[in-house]
BAGU-274770 format. One record per atom (N, C-alpha, C, CB): residue in one letter; x, y, z; residue number from 1. Coordinates in nm, 3 decimals, padded with zeros to 5 digits. Glycine has a CB too. Layout:
BEGIN
{'a' {X Y Z} NUM}
...
// end
This chain:
BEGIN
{'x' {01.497 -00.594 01.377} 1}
{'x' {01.442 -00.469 01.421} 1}
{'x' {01.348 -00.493 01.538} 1}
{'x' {01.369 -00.398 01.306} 1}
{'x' {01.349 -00.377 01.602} 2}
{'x' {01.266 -00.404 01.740} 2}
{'x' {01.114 -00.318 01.727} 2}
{'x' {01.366 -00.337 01.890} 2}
{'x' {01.049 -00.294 01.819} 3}
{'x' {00.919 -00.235 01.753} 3}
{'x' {00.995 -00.115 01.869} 3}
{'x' {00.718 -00.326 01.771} 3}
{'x' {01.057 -00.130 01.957} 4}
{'x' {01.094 -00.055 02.035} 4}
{'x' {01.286 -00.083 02.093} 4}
{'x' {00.973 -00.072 02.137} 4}
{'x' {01.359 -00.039 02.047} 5}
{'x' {01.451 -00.044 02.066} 5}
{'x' {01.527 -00.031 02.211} 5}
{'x' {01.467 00.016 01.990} 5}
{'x' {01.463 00.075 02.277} 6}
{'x' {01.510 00.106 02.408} 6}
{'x' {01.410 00.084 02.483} 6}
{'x' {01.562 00.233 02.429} 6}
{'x' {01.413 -00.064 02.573} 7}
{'x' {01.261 -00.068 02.626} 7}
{'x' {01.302 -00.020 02.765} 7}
{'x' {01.171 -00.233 02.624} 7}
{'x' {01.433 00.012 02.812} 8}
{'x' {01.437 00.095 02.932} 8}
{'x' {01.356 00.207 02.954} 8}
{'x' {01.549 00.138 02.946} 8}
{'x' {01.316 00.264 02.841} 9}
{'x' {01.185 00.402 02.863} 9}
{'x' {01.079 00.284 02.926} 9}
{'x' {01.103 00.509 02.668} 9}
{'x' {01.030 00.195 02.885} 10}
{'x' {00.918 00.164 02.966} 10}
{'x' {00.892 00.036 03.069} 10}
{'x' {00.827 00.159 02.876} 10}
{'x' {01.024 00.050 03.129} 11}
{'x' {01.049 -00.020 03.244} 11}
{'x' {00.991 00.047 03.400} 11}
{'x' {01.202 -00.035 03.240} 11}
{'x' {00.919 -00.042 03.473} 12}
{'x' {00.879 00.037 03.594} 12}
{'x' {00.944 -00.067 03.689} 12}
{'x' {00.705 00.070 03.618} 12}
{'x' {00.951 -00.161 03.671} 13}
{'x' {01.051 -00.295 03.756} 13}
{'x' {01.126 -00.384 03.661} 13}
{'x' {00.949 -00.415 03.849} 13}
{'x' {01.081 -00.499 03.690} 14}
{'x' {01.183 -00.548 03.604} 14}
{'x' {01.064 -00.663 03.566} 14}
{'x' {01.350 -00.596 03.678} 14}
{'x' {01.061 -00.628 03.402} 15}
{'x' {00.994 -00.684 03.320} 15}
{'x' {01.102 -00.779 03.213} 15}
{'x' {00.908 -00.571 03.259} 15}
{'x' {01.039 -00.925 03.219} 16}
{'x' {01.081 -01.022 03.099} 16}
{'x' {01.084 -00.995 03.007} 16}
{'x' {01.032 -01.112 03.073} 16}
{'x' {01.170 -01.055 02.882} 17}
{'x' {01.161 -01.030 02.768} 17}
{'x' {01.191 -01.206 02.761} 17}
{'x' {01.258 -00.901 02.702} 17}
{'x' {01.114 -01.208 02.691} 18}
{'x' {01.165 -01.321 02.543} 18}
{'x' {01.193 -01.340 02.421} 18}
{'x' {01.115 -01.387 02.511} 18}
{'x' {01.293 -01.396 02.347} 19}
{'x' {01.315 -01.329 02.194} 19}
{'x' {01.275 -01.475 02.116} 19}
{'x' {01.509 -01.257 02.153} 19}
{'x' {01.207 -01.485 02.026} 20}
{'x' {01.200 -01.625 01.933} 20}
{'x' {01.287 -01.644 01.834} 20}
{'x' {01.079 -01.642 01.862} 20}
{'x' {01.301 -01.739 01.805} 21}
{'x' {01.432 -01.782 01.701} 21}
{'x' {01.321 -01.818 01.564} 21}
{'x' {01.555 -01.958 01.771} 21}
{'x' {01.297 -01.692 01.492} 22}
{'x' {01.199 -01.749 01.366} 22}
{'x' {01.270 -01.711 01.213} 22}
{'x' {01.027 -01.662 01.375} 22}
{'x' {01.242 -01.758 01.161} 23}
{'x' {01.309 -01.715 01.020} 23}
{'x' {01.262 -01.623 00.970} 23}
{'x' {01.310 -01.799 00.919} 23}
{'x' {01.367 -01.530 00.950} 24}
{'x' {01.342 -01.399 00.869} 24}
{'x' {01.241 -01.266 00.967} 24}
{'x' {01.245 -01.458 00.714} 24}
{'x' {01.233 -01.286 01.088} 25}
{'x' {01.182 -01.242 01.150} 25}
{'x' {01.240 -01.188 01.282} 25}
{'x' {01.108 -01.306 01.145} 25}
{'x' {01.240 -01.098 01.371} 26}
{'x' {01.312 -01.085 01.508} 26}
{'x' {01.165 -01.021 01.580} 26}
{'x' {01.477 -00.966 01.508} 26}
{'x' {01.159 -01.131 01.690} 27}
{'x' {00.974 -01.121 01.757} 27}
{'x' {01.041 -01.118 01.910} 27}
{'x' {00.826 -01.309 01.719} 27}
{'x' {01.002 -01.033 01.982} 28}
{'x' {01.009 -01.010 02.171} 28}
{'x' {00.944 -00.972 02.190} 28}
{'x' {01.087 -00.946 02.258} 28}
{'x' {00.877 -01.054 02.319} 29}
{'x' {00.795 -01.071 02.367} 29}
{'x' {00.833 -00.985 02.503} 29}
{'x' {00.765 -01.204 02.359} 29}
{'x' {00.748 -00.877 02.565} 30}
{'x' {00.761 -00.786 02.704} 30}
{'x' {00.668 -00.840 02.772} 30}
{'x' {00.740 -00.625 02.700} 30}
{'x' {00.667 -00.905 02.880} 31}
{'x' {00.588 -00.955 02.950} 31}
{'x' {00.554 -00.836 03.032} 31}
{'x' {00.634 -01.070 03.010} 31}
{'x' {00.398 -00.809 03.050} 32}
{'x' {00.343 -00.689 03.129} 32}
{'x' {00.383 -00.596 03.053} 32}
{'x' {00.385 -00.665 03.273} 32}
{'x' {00.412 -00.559 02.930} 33}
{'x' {00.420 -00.451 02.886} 33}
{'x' {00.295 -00.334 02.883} 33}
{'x' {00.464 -00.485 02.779} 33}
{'x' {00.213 -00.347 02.914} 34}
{'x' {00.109 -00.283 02.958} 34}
{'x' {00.028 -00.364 03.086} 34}
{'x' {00.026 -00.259 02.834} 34}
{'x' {00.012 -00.296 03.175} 35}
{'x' {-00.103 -00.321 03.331} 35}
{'x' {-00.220 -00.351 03.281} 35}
{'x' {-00.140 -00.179 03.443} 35}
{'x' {-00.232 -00.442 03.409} 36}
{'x' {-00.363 -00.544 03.390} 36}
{'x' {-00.489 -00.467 03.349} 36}
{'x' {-00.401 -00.627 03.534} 36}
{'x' {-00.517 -00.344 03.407} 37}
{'x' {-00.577 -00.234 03.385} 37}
{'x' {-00.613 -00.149 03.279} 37}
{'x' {-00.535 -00.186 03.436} 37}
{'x' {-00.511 -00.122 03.181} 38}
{'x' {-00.485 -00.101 03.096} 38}
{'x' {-00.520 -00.189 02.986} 38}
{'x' {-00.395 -00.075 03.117} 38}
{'x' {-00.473 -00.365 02.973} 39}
{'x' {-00.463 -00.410 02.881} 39}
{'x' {-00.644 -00.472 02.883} 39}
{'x' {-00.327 -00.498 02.880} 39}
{'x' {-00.686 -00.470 02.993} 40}
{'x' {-00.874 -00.476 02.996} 40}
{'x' {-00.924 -00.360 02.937} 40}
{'x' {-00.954 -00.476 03.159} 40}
{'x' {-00.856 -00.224 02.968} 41}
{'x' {-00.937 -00.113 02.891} 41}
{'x' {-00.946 -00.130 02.749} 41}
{'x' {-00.880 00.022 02.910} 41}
{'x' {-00.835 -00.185 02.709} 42}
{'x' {-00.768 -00.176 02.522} 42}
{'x' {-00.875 -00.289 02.486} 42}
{'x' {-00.549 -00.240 02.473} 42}
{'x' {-00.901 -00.393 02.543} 43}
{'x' {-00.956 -00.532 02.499} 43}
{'x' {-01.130 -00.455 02.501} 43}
{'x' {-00.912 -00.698 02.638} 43}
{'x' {-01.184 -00.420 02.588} 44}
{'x' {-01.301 -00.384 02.592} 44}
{'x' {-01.351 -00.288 02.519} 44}
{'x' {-01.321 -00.365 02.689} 44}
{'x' {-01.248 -00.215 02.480} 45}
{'x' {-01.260 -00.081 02.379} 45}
{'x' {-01.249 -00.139 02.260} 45}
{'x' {-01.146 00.042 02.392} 45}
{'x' {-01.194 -00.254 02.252} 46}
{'x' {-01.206 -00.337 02.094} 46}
{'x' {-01.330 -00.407 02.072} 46}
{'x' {-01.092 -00.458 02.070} 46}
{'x' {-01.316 -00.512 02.225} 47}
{'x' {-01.455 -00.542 02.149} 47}
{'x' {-01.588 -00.476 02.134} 47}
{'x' {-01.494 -00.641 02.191} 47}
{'x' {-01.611 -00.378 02.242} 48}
{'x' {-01.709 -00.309 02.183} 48}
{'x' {-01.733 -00.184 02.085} 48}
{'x' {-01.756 -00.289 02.264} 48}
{'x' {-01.618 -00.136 02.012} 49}
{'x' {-01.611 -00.055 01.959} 49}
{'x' {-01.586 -00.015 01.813} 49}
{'x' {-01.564 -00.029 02.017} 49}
{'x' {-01.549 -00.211 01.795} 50}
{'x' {-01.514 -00.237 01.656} 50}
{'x' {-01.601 -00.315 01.596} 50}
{'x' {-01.393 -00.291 01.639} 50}
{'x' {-01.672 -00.259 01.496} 51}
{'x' {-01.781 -00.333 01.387} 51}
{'x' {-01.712 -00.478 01.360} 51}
{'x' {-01.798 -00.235 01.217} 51}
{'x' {-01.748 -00.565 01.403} 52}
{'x' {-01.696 -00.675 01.352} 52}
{'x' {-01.799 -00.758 01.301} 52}
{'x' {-01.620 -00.739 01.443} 52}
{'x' {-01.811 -00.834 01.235} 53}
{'x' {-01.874 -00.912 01.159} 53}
{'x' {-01.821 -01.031 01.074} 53}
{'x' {-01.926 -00.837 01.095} 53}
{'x' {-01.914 -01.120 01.102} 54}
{'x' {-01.847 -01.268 00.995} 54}
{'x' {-01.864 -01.227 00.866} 54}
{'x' {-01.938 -01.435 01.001} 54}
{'x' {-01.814 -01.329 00.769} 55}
{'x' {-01.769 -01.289 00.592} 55}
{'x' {-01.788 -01.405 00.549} 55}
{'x' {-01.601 -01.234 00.541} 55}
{'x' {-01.842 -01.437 00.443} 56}
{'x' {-01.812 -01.575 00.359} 56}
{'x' {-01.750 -01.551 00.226} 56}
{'x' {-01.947 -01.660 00.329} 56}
{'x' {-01.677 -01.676 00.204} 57}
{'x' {-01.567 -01.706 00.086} 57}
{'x' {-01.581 -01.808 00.011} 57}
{'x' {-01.439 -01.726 00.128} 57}
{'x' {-01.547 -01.787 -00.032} 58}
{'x' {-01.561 -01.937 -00.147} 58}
{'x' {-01.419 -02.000 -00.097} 58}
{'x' {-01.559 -01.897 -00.368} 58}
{'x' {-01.445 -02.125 -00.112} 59}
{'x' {-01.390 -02.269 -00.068} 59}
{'x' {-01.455 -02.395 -00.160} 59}
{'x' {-01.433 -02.295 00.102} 59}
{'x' {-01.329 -02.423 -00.226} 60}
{'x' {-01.326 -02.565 -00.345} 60}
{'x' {-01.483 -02.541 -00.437} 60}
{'x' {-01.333 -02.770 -00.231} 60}
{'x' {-01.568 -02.562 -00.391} 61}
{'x' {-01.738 -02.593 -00.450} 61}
{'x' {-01.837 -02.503 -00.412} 61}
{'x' {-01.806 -02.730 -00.396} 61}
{'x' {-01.799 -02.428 -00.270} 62}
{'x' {-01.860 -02.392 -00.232} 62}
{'x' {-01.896 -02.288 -00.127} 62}
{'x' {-01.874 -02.457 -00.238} 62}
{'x' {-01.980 -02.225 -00.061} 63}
{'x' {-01.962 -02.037 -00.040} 63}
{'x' {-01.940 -02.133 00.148} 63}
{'x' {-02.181 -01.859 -00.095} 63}
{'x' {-01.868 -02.072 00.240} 64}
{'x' {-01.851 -02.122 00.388} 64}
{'x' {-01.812 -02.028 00.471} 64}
{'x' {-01.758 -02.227 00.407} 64}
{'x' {-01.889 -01.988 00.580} 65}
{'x' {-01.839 -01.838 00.650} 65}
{'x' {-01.695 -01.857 00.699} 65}
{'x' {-01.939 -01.787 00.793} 65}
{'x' {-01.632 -01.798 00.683} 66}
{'x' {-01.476 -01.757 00.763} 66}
{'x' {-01.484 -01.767 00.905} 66}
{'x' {-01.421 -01.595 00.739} 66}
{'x' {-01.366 -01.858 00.933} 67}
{'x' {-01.414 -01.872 01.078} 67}
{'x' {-01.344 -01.800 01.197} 67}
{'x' {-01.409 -02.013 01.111} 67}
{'x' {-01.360 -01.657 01.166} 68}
{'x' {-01.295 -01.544 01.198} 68}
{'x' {-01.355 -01.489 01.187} 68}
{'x' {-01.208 -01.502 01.161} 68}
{'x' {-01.374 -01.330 01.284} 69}
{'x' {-01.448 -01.244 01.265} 69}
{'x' {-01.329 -01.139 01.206} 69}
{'x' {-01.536 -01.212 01.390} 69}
{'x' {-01.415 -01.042 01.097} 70}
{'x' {-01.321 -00.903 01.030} 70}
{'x' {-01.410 -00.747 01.086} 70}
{'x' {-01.328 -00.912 00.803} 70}
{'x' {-01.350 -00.676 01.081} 71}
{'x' {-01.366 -00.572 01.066} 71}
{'x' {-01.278 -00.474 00.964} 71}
{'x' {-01.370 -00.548 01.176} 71}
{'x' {-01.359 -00.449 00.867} 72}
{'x' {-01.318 -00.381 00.745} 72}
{'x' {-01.297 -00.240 00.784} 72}
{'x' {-01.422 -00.394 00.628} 72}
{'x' {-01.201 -00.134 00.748} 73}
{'x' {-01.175 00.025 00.783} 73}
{'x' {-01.138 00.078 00.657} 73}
{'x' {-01.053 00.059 00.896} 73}
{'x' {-01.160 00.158 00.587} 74}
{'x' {-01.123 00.200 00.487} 74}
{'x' {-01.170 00.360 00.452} 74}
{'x' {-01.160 00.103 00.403} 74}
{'x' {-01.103 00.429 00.331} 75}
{'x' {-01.124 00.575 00.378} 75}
{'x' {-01.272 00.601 00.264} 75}
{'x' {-00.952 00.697 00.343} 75}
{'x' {-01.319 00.684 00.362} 76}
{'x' {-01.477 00.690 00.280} 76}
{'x' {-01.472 00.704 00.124} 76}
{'x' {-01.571 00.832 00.332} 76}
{'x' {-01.381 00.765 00.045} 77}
{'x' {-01.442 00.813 -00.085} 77}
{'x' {-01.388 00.717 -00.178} 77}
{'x' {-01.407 00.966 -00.127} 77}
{'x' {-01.293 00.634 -00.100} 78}
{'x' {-01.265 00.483 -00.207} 78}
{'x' {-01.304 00.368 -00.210} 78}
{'x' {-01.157 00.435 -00.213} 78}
{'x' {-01.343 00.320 -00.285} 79}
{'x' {-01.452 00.187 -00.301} 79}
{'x' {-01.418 00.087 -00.328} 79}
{'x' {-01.545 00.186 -00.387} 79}
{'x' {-01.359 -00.033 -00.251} 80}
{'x' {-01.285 -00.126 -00.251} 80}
{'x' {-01.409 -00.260 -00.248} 80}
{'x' {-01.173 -00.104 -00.127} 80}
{'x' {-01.368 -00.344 -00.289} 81}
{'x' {-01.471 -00.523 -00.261} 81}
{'x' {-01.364 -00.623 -00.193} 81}
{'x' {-01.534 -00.630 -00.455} 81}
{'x' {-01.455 -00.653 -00.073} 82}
{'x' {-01.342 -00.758 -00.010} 82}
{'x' {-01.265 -00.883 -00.073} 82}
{'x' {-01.405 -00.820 00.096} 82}
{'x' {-01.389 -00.867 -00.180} 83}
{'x' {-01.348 -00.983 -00.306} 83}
{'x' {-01.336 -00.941 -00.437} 83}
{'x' {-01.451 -01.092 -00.324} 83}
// end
């Protein structure tokens, strides 16, 4: 499956594709699928717009922050624990 089947809708020249050979998976890659312009607006609107924050977990003995940042979203009136 494709995430987009007909990528001729969003062709403006002639954009690459690459397809990976993975198991159980079908992954293509659109090179420039979004402008340089564009893909700075999306990145800057993430990072400043998304609560992110480090988390710690338990590991073998002992508590060690994740060495990843999360941002948790969930709908207000249900009360979930990350753990």
């Amino acid at each position: 499956m494709k995430l987009f089947n007909d990528t001729e809708l969003f062709v403006t020249g002639s954009r690459e594709t690459t397809e990976f050979d993975l198991p159980d998976a079908d992954v293509m890659l659109i090179d420039n699928f979004f402008n340089k312009e564009e893909s700075d607006g999306f990145y800057n609107s993430l990072m400043s717009e998304t609560p992110w924050r480090e988390y710690e977990m338990p590991m073998y003995d002992k508590i060690v922050t994740a060495p990843r940042m999360i941002s948790w979203h969930q709908d207000r009136e249900e009360k979930y624990s990350l753990w």
